[in-house]
Structure formats: structure tokens, C-alpha cells
N, C-alpha and C positions, 0 to 999 in steps of 0.2 A: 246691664246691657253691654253688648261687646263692643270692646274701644275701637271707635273708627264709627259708629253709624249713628246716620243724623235719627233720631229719637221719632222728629215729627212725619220723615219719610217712612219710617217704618212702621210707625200703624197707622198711613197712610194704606199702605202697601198690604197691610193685617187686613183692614177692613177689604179692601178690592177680593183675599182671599177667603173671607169670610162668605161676602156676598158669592162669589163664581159657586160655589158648593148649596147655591140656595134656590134652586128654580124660581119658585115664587117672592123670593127679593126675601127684606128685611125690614124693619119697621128703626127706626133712631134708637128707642127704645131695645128693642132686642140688640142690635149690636154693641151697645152698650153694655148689657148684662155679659155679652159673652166676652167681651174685652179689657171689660170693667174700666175703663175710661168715665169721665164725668162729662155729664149734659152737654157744656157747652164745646170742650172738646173734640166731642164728636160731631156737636154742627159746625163749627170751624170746617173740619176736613170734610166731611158731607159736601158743604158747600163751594169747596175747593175744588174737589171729586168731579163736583155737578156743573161746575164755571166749565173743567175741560173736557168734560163730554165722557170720563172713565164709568161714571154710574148716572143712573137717570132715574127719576119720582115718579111713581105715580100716586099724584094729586089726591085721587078717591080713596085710594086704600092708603095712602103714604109710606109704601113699601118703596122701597130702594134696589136696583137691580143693575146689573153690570149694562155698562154703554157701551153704544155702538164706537165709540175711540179707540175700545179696549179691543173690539172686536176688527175692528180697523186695523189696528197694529201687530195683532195675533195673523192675519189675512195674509198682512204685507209680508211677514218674516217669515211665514210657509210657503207662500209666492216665493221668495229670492232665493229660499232653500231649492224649490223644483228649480228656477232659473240658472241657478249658478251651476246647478248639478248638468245639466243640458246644455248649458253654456263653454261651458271651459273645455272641452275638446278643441271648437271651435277659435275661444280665444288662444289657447296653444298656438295652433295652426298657422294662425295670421302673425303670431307675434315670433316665432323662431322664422320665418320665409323671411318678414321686414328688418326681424334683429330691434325690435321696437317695442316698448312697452304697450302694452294692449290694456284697455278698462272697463268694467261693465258696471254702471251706473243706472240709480232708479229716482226716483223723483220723489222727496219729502219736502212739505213747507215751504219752497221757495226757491230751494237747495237740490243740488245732483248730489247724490251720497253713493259713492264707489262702493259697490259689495265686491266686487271683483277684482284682481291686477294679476296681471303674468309679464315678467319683469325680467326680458333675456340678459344673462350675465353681461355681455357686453353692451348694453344699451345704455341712453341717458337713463338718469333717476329725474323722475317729475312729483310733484305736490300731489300724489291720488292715492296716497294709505289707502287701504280696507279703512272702511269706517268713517272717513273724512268726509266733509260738506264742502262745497262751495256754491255760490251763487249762482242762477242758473242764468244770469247776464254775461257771466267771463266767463263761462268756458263753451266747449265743444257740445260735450256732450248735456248739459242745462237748456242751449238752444234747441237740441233734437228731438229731447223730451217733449217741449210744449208745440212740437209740427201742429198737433188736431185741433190744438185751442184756437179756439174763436182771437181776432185779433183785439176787440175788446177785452177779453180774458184777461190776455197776454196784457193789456195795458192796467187793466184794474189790478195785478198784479205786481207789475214793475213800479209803478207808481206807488204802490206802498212800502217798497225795499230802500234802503239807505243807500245809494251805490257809492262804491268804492274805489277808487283809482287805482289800482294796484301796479297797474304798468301806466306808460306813456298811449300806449295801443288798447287801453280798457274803455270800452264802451260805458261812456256815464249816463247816458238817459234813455228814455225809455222809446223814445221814437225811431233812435239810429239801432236801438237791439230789435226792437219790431222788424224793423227794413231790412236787417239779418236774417230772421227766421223767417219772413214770407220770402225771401228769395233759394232759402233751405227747403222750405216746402215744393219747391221749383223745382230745386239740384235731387233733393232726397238725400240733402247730407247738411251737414253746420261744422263750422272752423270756428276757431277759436286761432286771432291774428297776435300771439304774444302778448293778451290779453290778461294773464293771471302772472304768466312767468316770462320774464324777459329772451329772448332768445328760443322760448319753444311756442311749436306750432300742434292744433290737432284738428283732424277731422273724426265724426263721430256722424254714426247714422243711427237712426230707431230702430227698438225689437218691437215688434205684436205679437200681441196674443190670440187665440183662437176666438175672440169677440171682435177682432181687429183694433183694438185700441191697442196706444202704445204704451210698454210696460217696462220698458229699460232703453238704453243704448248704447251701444259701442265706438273706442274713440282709440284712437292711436295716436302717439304724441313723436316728435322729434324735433331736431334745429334745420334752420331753413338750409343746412348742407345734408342732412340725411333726406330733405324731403326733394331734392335736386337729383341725388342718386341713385332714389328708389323711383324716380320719375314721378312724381304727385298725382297725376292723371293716371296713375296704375295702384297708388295706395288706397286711392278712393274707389276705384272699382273692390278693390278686398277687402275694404272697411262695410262696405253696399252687401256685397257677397256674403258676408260671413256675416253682416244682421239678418241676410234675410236668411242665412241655414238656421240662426235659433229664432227666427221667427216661425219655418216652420216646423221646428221642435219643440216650439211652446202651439202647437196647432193653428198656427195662422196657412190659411192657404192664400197666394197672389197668384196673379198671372202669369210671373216669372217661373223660367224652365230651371231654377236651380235647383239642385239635387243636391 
């Protein structure tokens, strides 16, 4: 095996591609033969498979076939692929006028996950790599995601995160993030008050999609002297603006006259 790869992730990851080529699934049995693993081995991972929702049983026949997880996650990364393609005009646009980093974030487990950033040369640098997580309690754009969620949602959910103090301005419980986001559902936008990062601020609004539900959102970050100069009450109108142009470039239609 090639030095560097864990052993049990990898026919882990054998099996998932055995099954996807199998319409009718697999029996424990069969995928054994074909990977030649032993009995118990392969119900170890089976069952591992089957804890996270990547393959699923059925009972009668005890064939094995790929989960809806797997198909969940296949959904998400063709989703971000069309979004970010339609997207990034747009984040350009706002973030060379502001001189401000711009980010386009989607909603995984708990977590806003940046697929996106446009990061003008002279702008602050902020904490939002492509590819990064954070909480969806500290930031901007974490709060703008859950606008639709019921506010029970929102609390069966915060109440199960470990919060983290990260700044002196980090919201630790789940009552003062709630009274955040129903007044975001007000505004049609969420801040983030120096909440992650000492010294920077952002506002971030939601994108929809053509079912209307919300599928990302966009956040622009600065210190509370770039948001003085670009006038705050004019950032937010272009942060508002430029969610709703990829909103409706992912097919969302609203009321709004923007073009």
C-alpha cells in the first residue's frame, strides 16, 4: 500500500466504490469475495458505513446500497460548483467598489464553510480560506444561513454546540444568538460584532435558490474604520444587492426590482 494512506479508510472508501457500480446493492458476502477482506472486517466498516448514513440495508434481501449521505454530499458539491460559477461575478463587483474582502459561504453541520473569497490586494486579510468552518454562532454569515429555521431549530441546534469564546464580543449562548438572528430576519442581514476576530466586523445577507430556501450567503468583512468610510448603511445595501443578483441567478424570483 502507498506510504501515507490509512489502510482502514481505504477500503472503506473500496467498498462505497464497489457498491455505487451496483444498482441492485450487495450482499456482506459478495463484497467480500470481491475485496477479499474477511467476515468480520467487513461488518466492522458495513457498520460504520451504515452508523453514517454513506450505505443503507435492506433488511429482506440484505443487500447494501449507497446512502442518501453519500448522495447528500455528491448534491452539495454540484450545488457550489453551479453557485460559485454564478456567483463570483457578483462577488468581484462588491468587493473591488468596497476594497473589501467578499465571501460566499454554505451551511454544513453546524458550521458556515467558505467555498468562495475575493480578497482585493489591498484589503484586510480575515480568517475565511476556501475551505474553512466556523461556527455558525460567531460569524456573519452562520447567522444568515439559519434566517428560515424555525426558532426551535435554531435552539435544538445551538444547544448542542460547545460555544467558544473567541473574542470578548463572542456570543456564548444560545438565547443572545437567537435574539441576533430574529432581528436579522427583520434587517434581511446578520453582523458578526468582532465576534471571531478582534477588530473586524461583517455584514452578510442570504442567497435562495429557485425553491426559495436559503442555499449560501454573502459577507463582507472590515475594521470598524473601513466601515466608517465606506458609510455602513451603504455596505449593507451592496452586501443586500449583490445576494439578491445570485439569488436570482440560482433562480430565485422576489419582489425586488434588482437587475
Amino acid at each position: 500500500m502507498q506510504k501515507g494512506i490509512l489502510q482502514t479508510v481505504d477500503r472503506a472508501l473500496t467498498i462505497l466504490e464497489i457498491l455505487s457500480q451496483e444498482v441492485n446493492g450487495l450482499t456482506a458476502k459478495e463484497i467480500e469475495d470481491k475485496i477479499e477482506l474477511n467476515k468480520s472486517t467487513i461488518h466492522r466498516l458495513l457498520v460504520t458505513l451504515l452508523n453514517k448514513g454513506f450505505v443503507e440495508k435492506n433488511n429482506q434481501t440484505n443487500r447494501y446500497i449507497i446512502g442518501l449521505k453519500m448522495v447528500e454530499l455528491s448534491s452539495i458539491r454540484l450545488n457550489n460548483i453551479e453557485l460559485k460559477t454564478e456567483a463570483l461575478p457578483y462577488l468581484r463587483e462588491i468587493a473591488y467598489k468596497l476594497n473589501q474582502p467578499v465571501q460566499l459561504a454554505t451551511y454544513l453541520d453546524g458550521d458556515a464553510v467558505f467555498i468562495e473569497k475575493i480578497e482585493p490586494i489591498h484589503s484586510i486579510r480575515v480568517y475565511s480560506q476556501i475551505g474553512k468552518r466556523l461556527p455558525v454562532y460567531c460569524c456573519s454569515v452562520g447567522k444568515a444561513l439559519l434566517l428560515q429555521w424555525s426558532d426551535e431549530k435554531i435552539l435544538n441546534l445551538l444547544q448542542g454546540l460547545e460555544f467558544t469564546e473567541f473574542t470578548p464580543t463572542t456570543l456564548t449562548n444560545s438565547d443572545s444568538v437567537l435574539k441576533e438572528i430574529q432581528q436579522a430576519r427583520i434587517d434581511g442581514y446578520a453582523i458578526d460584532n468582532q465576534e471571531h476576530e478582534a477588530g473586524i466586523y461583517c455584514i452578510a445577507s442570504p442567497i435562495y435558490d429557485y425553491r426559495g430556501e436559503i442555499i449560501a450567503a454573502v459577507s463582507t468583512a472590515g475594521t470598524n474604520k473601513e466601515f466608517i468610510e465606506n458609510h455602513e448603511a451603504d455596505i449593507i445595501i451592496k452586501v443586500k444587492h449583490t445576494a439578491e443578483k445570485i439569488s436570482k441567478r440560482m433562480g430565485y424570483r422576489s419582489k425586488s426590482n434588482i437587475k
